[in-house]
N, CA, C and O atoms as CSV, one atom per row, in Angstrom:
chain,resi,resn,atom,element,x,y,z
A,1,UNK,N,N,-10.847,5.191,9.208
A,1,UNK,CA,C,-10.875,6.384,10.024
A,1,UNK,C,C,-11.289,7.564,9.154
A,1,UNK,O,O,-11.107,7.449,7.942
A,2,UNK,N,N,-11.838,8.712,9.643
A,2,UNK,CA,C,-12.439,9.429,9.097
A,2,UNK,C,C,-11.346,10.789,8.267
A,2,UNK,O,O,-11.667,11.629,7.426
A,3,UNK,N,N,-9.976,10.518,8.956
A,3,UNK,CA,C,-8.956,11.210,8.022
A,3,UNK,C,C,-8.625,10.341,6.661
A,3,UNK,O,O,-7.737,10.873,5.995
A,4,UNK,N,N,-8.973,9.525,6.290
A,4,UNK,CA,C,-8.568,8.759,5.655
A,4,UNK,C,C,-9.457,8.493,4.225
A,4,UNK,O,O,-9.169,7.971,3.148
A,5,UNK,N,N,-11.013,9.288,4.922
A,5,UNK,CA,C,-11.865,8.660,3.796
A,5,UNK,C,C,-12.524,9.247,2.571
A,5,UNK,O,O,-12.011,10.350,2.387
A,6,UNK,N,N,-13.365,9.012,1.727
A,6,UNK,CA,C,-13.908,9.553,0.503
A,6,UNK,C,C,-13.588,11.049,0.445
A,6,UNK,O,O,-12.832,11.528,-0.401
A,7,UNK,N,N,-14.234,11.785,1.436
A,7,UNK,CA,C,-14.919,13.405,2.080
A,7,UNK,C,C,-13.132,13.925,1.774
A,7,UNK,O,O,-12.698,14.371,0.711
A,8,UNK,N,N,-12.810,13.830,2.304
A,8,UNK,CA,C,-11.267,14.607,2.279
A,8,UNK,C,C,-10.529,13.955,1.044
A,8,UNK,O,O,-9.586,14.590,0.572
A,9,UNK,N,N,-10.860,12.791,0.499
A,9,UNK,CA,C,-9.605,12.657,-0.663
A,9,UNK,C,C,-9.097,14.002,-1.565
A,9,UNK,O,O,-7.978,13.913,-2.070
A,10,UNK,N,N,-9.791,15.105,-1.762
A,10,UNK,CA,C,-9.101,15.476,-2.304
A,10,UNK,C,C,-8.201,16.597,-1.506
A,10,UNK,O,O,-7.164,17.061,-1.980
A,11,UNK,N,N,-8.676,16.920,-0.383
A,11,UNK,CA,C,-7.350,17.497,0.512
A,11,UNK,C,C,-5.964,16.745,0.560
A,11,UNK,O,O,-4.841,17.236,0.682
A,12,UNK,N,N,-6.360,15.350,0.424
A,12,UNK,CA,C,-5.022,14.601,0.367
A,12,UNK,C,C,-4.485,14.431,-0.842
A,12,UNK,O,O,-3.275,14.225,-0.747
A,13,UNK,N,N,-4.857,14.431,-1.881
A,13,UNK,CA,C,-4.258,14.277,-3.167
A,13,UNK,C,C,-3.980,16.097,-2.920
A,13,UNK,O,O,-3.147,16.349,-3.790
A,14,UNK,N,N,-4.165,16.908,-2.458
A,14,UNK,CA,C,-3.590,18.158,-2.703
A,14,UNK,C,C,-2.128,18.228,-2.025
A,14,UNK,O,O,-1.091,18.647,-2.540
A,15,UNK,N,N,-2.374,17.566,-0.393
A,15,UNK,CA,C,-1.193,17.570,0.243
A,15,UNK,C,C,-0.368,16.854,-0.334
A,15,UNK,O,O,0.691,17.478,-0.274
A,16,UNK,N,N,-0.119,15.392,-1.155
A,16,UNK,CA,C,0.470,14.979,-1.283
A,16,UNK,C,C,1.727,14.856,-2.210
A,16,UNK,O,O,2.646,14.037,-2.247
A,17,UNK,N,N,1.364,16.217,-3.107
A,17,UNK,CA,C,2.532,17.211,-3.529
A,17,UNK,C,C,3.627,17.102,-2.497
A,17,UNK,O,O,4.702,16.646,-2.887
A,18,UNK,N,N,3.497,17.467,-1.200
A,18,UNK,CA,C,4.462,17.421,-0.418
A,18,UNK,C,C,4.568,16.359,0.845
A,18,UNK,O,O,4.076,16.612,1.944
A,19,UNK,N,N,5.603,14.568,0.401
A,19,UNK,CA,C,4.866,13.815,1.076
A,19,UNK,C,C,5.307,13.839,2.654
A,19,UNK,O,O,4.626,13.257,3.499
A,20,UNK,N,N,6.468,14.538,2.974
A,20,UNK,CA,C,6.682,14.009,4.751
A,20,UNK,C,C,5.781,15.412,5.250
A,20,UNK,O,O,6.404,15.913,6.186
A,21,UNK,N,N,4.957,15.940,5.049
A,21,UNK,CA,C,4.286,16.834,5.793
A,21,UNK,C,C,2.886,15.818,5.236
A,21,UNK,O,O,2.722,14.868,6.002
A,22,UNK,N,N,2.306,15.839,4.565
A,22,UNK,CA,C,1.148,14.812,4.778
A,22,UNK,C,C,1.488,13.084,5.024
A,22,UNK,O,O,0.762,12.146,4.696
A,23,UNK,N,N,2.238,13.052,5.405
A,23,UNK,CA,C,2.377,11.519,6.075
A,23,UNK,C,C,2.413,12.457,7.849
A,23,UNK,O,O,1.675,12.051,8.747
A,24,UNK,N,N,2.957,13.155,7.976
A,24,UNK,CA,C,2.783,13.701,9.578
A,24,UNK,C,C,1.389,13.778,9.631
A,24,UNK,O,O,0.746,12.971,10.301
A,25,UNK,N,N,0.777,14.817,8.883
A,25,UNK,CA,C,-0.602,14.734,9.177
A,25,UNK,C,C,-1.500,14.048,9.325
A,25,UNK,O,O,-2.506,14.171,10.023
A,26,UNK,N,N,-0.954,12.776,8.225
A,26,UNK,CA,C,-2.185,11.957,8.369
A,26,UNK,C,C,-2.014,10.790,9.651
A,26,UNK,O,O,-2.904,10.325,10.363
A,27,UNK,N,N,-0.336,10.466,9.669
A,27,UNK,CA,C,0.041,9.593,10.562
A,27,UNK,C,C,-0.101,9.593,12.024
A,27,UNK,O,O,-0.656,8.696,12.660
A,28,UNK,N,N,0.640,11.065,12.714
A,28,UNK,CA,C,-0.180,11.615,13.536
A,28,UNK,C,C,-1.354,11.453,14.317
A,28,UNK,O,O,-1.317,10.937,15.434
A,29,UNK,N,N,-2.637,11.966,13.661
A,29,UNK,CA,C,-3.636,11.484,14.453
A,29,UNK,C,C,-3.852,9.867,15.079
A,29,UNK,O,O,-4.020,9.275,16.145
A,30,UNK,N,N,-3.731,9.648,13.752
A,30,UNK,CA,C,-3.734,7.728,13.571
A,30,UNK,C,C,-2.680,7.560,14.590
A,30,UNK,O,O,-3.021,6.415,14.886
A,31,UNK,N,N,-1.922,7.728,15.172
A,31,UNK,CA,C,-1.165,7.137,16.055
A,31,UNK,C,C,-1.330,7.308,17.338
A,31,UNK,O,O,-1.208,6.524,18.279
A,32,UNK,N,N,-1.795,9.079,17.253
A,32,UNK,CA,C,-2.223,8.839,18.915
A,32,UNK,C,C,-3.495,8.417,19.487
A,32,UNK,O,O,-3.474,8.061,20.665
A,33,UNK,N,N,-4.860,8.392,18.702
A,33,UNK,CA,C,-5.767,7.604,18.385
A,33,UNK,C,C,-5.495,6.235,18.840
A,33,UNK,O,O,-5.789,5.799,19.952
A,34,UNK,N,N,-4.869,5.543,17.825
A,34,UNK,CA,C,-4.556,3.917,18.280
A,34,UNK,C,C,-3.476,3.839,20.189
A,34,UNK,O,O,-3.647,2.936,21.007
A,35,UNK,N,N,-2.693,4.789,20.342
A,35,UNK,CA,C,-2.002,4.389,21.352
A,35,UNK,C,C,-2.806,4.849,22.396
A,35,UNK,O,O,-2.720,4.115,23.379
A,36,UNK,N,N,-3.684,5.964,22.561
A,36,UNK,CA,C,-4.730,6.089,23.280
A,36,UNK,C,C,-5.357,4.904,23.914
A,36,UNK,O,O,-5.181,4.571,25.086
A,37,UNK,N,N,-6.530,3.944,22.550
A,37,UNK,CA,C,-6.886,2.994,23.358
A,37,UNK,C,C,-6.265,1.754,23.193
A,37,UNK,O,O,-6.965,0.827,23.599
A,38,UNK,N,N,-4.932,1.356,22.625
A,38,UNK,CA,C,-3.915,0.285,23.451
A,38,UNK,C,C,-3.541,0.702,24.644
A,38,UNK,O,O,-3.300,-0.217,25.427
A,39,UNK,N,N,-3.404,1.823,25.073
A,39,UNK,CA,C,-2.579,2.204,26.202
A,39,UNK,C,C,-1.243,2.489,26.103
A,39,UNK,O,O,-0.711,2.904,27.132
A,40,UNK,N,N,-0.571,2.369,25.124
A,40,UNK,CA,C,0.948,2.616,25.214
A,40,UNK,C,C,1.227,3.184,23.638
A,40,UNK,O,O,0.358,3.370,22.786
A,41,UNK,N,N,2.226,3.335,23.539
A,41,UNK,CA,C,2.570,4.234,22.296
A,41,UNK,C,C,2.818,2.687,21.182
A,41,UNK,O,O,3.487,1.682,21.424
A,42,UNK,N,N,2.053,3.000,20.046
A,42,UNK,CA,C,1.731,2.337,19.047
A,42,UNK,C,C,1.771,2.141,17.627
A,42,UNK,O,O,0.560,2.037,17.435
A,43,UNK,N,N,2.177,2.044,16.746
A,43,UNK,CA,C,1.755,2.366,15.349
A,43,UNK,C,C,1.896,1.124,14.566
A,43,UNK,O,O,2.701,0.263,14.212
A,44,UNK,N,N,0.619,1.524,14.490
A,44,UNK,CA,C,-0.155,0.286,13.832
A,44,UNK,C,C,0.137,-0.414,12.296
A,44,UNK,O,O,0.360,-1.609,12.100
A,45,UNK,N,N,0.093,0.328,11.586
A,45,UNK,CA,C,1.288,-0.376,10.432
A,45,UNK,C,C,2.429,-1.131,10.240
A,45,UNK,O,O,2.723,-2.071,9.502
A,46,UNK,N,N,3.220,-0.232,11.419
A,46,UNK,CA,C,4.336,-1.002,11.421
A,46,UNK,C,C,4.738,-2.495,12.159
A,46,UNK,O,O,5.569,-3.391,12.014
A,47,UNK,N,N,3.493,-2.128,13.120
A,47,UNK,CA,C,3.573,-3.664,14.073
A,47,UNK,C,C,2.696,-4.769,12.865
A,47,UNK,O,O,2.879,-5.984,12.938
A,48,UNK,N,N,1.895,-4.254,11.952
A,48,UNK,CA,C,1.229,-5.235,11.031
A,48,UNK,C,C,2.769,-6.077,10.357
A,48,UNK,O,O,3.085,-7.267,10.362
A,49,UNK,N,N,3.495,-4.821,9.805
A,49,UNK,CA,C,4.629,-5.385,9.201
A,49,UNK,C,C,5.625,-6.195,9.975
A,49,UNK,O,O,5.915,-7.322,9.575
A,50,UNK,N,N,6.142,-5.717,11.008
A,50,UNK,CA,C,6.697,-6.492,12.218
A,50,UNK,C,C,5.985,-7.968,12.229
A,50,UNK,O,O,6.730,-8.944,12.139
A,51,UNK,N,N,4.566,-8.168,12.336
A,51,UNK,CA,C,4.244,-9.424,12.617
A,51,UNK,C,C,3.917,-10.200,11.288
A,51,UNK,O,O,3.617,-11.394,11.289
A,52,UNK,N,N,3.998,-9.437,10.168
A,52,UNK,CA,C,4.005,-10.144,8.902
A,52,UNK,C,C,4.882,-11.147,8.315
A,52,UNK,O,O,4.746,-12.240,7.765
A,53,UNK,N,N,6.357,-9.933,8.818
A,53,UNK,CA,C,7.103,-10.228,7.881
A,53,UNK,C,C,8.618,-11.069,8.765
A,53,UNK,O,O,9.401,-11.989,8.527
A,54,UNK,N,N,8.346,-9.983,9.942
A,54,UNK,CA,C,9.821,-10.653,10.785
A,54,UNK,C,C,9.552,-11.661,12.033
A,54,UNK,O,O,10.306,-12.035,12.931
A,55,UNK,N,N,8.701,-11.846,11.855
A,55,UNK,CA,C,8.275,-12.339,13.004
A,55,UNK,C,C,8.627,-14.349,13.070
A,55,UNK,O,O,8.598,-15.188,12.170
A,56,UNK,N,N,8.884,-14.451,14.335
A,56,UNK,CA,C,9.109,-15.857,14.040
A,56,UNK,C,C,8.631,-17.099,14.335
A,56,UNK,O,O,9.170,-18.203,14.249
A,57,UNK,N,N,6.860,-16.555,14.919
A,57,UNK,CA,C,6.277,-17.327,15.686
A,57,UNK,C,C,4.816,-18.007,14.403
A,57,UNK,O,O,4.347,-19.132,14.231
A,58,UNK,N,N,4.613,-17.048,13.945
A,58,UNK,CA,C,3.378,-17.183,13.120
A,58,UNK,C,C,3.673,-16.746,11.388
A,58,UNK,O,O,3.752,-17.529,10.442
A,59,UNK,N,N,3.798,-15.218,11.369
A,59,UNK,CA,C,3.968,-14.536,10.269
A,59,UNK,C,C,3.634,-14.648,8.402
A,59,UNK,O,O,2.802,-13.950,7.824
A,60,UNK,N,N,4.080,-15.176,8.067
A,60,UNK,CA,C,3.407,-15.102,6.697
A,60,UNK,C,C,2.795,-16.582,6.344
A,60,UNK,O,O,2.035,-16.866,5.418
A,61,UNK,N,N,3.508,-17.695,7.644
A,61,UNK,CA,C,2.821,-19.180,7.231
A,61,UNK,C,C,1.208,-19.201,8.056
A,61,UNK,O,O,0.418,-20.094,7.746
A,62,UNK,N,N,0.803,-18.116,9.145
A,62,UNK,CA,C,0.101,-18.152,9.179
A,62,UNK,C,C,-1.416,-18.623,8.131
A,62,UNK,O,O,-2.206,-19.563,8.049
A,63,UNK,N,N,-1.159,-17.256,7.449
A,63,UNK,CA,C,-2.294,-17.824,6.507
A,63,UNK,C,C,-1.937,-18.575,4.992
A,63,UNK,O,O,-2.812,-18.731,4.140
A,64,UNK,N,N,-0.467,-19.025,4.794
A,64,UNK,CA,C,0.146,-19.626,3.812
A,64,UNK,C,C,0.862,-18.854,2.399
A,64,UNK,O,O,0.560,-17.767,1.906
A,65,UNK,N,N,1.712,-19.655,2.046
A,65,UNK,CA,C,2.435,-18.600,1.621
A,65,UNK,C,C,2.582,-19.504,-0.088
A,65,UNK,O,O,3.064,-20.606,-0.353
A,66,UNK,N,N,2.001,-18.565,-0.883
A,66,UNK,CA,C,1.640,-18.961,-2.331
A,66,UNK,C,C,2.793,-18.614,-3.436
A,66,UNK,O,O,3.630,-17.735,-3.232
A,67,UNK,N,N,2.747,-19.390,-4.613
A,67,UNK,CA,C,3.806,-19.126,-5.455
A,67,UNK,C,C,3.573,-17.951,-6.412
A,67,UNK,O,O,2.395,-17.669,-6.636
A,68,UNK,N,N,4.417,-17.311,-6.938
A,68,UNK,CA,C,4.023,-15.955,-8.045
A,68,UNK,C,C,3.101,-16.633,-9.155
A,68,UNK,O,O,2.426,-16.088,-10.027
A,69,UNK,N,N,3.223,-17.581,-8.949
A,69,UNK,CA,C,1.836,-17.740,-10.654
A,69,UNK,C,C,1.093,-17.769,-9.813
A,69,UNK,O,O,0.069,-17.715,-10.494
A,70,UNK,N,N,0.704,-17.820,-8.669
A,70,UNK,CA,C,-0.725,-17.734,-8.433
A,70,UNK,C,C,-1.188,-16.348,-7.909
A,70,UNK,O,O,-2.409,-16.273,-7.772
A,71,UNK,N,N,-0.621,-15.451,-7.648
A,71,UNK,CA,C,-0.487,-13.796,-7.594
A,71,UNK,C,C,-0.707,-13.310,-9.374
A,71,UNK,O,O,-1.538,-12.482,-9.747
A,72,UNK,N,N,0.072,-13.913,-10.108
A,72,UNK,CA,C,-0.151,-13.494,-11.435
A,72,UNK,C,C,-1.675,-14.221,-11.950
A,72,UNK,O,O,-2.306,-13.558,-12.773
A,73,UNK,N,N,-2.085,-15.117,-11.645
A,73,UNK,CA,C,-3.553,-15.529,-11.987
A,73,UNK,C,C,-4.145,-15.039,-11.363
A,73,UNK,O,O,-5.347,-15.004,-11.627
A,74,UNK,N,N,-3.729,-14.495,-10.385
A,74,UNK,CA,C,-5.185,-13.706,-9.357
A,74,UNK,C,C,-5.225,-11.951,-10.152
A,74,UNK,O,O,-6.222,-11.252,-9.968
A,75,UNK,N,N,-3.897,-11.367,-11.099
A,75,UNK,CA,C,-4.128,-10.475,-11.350
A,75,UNK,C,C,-4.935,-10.238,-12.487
A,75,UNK,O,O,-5.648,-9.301,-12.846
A,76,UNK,N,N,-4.516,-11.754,-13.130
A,76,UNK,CA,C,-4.810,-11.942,-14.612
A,76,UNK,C,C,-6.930,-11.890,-14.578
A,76,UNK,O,O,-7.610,-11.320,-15.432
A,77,UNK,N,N,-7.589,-12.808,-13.106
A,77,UNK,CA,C,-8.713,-12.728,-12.852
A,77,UNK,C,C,-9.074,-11.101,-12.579
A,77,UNK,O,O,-9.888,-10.526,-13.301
A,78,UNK,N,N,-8.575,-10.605,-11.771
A,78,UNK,CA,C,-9.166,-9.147,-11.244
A,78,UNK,C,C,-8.885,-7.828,-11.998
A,78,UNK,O,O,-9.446,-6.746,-11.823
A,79,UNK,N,N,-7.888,-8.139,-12.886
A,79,UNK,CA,C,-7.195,-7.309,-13.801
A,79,UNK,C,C,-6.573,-7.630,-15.504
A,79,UNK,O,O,-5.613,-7.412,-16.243
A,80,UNK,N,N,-7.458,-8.072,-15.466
A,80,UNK,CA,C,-7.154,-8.907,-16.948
A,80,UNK,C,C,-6.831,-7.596,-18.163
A,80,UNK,O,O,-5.723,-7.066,-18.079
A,81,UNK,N,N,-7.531,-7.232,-18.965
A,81,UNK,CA,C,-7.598,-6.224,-19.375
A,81,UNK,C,C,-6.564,-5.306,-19.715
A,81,UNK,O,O,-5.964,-5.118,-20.773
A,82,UNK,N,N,-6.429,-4.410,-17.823
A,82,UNK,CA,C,-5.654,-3.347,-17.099
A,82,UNK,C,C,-3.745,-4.189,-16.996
A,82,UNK,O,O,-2.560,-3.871,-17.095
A,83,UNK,N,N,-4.583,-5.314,-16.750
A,83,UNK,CA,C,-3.122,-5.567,-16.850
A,83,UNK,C,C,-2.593,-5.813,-17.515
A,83,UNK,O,O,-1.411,-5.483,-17.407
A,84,UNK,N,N,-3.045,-6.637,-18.823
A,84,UNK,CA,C,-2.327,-7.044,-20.197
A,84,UNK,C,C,-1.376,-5.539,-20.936
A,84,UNK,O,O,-0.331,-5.482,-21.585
A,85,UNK,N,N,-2.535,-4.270,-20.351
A,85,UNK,CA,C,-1.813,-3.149,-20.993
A,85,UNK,C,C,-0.627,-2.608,-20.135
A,85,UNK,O,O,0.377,-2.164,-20.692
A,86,UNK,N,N,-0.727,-2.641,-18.994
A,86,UNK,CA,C,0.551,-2.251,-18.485
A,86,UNK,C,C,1.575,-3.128,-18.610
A,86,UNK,O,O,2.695,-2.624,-18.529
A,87,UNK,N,N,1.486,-4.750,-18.854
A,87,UNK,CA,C,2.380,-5.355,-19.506
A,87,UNK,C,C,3.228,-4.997,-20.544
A,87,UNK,O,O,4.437,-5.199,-20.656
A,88,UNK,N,N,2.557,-4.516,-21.188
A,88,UNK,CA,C,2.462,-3.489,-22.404
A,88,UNK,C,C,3.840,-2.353,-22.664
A,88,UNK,O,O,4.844,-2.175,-23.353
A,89,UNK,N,N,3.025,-1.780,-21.555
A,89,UNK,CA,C,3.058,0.141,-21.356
A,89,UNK,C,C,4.959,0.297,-21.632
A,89,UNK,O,O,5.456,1.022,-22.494
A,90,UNK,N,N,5.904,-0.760,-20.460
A,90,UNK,CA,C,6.929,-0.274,-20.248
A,90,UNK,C,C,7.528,-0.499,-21.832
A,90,UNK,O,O,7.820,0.498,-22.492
A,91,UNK,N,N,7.659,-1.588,-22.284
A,91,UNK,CA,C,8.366,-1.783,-23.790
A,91,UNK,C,C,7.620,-0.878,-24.803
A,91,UNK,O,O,8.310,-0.715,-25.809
A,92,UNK,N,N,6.554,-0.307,-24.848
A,92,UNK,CA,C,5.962,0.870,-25.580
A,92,UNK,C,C,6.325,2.001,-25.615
A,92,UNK,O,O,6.266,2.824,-26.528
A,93,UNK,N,N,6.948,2.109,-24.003
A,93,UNK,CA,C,7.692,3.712,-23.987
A,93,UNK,C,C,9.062,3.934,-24.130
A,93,UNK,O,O,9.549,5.019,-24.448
A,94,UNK,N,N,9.929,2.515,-23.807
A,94,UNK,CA,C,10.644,2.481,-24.378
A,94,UNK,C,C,10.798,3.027,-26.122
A,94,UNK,O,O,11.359,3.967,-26.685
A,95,UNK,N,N,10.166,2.139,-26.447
A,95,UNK,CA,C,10.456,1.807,-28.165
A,95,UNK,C,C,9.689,3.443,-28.651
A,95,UNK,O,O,10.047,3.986,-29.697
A,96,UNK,N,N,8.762,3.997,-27.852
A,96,UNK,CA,C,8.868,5.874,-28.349
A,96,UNK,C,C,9.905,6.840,-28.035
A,96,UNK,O,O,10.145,7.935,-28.544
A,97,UNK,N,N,10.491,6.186,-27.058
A,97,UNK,CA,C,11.194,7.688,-26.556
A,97,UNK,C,C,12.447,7.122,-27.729
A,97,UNK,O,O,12.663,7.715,-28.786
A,98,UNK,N,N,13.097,6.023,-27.339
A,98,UNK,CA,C,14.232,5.337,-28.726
A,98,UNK,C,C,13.726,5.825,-30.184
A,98,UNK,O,O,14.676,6.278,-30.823
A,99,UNK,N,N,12.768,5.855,-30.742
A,99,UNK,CA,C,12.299,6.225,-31.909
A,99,UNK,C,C,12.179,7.930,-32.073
A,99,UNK,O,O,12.654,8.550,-33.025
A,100,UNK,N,N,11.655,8.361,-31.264
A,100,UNK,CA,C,11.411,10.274,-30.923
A,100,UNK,C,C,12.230,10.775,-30.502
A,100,UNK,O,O,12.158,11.979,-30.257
C-alpha cells in the first residue's frame, strides 16, 4: 500500500519516535481500506495471526512446520557474514561494559 512504501519511509522513521500515534496512522487507513472491500470490519494482520497460529483447522501444518536448525541454516545461507557478527555482538558488549 502506498502508506507503507519507499516515498514516505522517512516520514515514518520520523513518526516512529512516537509509536501508538504512528501505528494509528498507519493502521488506520489500512483497516478501513481492507474492511471497505471485505465488507465488514477487518484487520488484516491480526486475522493472518489468528489463522497462523491459533487456528485449528489448517494453521502452521499447512505449509509444514520445520526444526530450528533449519531456520538457523537458512540464516547461516542468507546471512552468513551479518550473522556470525551479531552472534558476536551480545558477549562483546558484555565483556566492554564489564571491562569500562
Amino acid at each position: 500500500m502506498i502508506l507503507v512504501s519507499w516515498p514516505y519511509l522517512s516520514v515514518i522513521l520520523e513518526l516512529s519516535k512516537e509509536p501508538i500515534p504512528t501505528t494509528l496512522i498507519l493502521q488506520v487507513p489500512l483497516i478501513l481500506v481492507d474492511s471497505y472491500y471485505y465488507g465488514k470490519f477487518v484487520v488484516a494482520p491480526l486475522n493472518a495471526v489468528f489463522y497462523n497460529v491459533f487456528s485449528t483447522h489448517a494453521g502452521p501444518d499447512l505449509y509444514g512446520v520445520e526444526s530450528p536448525a533449519y531456520y538457523f541454516i537458512n540464516l547461516m545461507l542468507n546471512f552468513n557474514l551479518v550473522l556470525l557478527a551479531s552472534l558476536f555482538s551480545l558477549p562483546m558488549l558484555v565483556s566492554i561494559i564489564a571491562v569500562g
